[in-house]
C-alpha positions as CSV (number, residue, x, y, z in Angstrom):
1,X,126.9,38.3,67.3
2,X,123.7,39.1,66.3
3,X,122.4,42.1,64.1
4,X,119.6,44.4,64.4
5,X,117.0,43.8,62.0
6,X,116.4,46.4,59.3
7,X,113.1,47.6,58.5
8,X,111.8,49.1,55.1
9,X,109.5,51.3,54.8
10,X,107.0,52.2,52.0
11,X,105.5,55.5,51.5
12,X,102.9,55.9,48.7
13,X,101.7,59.4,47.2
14,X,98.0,59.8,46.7
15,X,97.0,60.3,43.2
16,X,93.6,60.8,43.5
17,X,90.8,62.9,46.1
18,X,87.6,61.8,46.6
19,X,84.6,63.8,48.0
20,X,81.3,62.1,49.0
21,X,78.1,64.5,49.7
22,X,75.3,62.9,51.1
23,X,72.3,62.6,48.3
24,X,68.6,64.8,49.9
25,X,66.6,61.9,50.8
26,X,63.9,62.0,53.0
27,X,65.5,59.2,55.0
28,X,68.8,61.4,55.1
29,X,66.9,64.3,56.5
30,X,65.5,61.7,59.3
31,X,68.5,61.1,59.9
32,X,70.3,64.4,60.4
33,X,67.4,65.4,62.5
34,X,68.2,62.9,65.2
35,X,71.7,63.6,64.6
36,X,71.2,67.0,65.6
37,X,68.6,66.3,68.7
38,X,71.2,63.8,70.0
39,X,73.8,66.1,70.1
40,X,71.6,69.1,71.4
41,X,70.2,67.1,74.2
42,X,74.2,65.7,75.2
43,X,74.4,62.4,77.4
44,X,72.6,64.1,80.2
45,X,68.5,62.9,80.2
46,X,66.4,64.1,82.7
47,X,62.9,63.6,83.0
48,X,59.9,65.7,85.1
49,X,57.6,63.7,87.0
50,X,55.4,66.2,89.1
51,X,54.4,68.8,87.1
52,X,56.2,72.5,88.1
53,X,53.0,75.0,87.7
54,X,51.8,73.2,91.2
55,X,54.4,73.4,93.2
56,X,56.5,77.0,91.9
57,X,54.8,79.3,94.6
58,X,55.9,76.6,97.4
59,X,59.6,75.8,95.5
60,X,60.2,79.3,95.7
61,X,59.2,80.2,99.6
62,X,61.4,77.3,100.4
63,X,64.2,78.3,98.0
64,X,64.1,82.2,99.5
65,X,64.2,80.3,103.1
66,X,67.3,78.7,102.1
67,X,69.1,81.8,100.8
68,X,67.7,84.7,103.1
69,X,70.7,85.2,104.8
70,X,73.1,84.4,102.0
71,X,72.9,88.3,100.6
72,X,73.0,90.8,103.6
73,X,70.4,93.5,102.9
74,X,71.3,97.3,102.9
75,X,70.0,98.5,106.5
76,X,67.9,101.5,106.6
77,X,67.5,104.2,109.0
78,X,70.0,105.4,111.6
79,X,73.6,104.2,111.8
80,X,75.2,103.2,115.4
81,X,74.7,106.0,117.6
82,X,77.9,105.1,119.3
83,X,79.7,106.4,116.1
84,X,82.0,109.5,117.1
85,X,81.6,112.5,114.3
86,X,84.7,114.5,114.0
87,X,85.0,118.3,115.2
88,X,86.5,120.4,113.4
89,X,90.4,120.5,114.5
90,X,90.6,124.0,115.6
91,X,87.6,123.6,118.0
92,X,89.2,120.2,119.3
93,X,92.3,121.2,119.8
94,X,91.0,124.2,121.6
95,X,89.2,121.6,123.5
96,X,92.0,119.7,124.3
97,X,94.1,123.0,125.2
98,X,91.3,123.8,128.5
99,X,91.5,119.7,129.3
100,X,95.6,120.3,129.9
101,X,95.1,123.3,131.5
102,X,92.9,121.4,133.9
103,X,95.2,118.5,134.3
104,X,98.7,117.9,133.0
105,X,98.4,114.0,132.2
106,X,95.4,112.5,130.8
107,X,95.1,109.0,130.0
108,X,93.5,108.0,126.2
109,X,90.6,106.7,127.7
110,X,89.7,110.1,129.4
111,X,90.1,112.0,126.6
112,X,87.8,110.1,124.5
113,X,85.4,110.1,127.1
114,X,85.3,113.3,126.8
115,X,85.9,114.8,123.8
116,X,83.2,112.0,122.4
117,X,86.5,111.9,119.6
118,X,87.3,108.7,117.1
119,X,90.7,107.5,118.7
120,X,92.7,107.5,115.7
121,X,91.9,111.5,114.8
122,X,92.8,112.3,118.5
123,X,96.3,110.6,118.2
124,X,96.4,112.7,115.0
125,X,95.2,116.1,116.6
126,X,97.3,115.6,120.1
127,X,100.8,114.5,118.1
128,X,100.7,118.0,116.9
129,X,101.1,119.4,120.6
130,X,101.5,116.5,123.2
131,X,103.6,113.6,124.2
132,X,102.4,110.2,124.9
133,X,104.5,109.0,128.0
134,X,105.8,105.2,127.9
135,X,107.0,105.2,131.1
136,X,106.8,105.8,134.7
137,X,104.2,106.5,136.9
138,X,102.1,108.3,133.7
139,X,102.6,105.8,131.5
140,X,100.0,105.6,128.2
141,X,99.1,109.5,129.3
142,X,99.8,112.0,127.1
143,X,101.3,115.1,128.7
144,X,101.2,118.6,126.6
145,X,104.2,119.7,125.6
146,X,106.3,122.2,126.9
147,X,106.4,124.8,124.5
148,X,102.9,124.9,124.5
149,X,102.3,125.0,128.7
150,X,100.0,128.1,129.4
151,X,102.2,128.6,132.7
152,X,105.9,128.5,130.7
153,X,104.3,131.2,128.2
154,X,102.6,133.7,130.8
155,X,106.0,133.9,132.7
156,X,107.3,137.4,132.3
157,X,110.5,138.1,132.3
158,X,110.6,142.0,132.0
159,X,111.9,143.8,128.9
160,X,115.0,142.4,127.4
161,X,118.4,144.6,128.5
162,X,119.0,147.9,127.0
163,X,122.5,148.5,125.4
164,X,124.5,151.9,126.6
165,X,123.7,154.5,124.8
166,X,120.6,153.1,123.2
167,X,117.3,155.3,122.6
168,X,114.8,152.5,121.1
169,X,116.2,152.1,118.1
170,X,116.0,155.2,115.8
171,X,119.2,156.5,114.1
172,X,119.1,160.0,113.6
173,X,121.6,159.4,110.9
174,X,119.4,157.2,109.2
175,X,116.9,160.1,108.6
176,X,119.1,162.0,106.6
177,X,120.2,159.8,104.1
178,X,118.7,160.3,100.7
179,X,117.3,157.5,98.3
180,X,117.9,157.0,94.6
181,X,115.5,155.4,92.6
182,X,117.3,152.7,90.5
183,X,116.2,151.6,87.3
């Protein structure tokens, strides 16, 4: 049976502190100089062989070559003419009101035609009043709704019945009543 071996340590204190400062020699000023330029100039060297006031003017043509279409530059003048400016609601919905009473389905694509309209603010304006259809033979066609069909609201249908022994409404009994003012 063997046993493990048992090492001993030594620590010491330190009784003493030294500081060294360098002594201002000319030599240690030489020194510290190329110290310094070593460090400034890092491990990286490079050296210019064809001297830069020459060439700049053609660098930089050939540099703005290389990077003209890196940065997109703001465009002047007119925007797309095929962008659609929005009406104001009442107007297109008054528009859209004369296109229903023309026909009763229209498809998207005839209604922007024309009403000249960005799609997404005619969904908004027709969801007020009309019904896309998802099926059938007028599928994707939106369809006004009922409520708002010129033909269901000019129907007349005559006064409404009188009751027996009605006179329009006026009580004589009413008028005799008198009021207190409470305060």
């Amino acid at each position: 049976m063997t046993h493990p071996i048992e090492h001993t340590s030594l620590i010491g204190s330190t009784t003493r502190e030294y500081n060294s400062r360098p002594v201002n020699t000319p030599e240690f000023h030489e020194f510290n100089a190329a110290r310094n330029q070593r460090a400034f100039e890092g491990a990286n060297k490079s050296t210019i062989l064809i001297d830069a006031k020459s060439t700049e003017h053609a660098d930089k043509q050939r540099a703005d070559k290389a990077f003209e279409n890196f940065i997109t530059k703001p465009r002047t003048g007119k925007q797309k003419d095929n962008k659609a400016a929005r009406m104001p609601r009442n107007e297109l919905t008054d528009l859209l009101h004369t296109m229903f009473d023309q026909y009763s389905f229209w498809p998207m694509r005839s209604i922007k035609a024309h009403t000249q309209q960005p799609e997404a603010y005619l969904k908004e304006v027709l969801s007020g009043f009309a019904d896309l259809i998802k099926s059938g033979s007028f599928a994707s066609c939106w369809m006004r709704q009922p409520a708002y069909d010129r033909n269901t609201i000019n129907q007349i249908h005559g006064k409404p019945p009188e009751m027996e022994g009605d006179d329009g409404g006026i009580d004589d009994e009413d008028d005799n009543i008198e009021m207190e003012d409470v305060v």
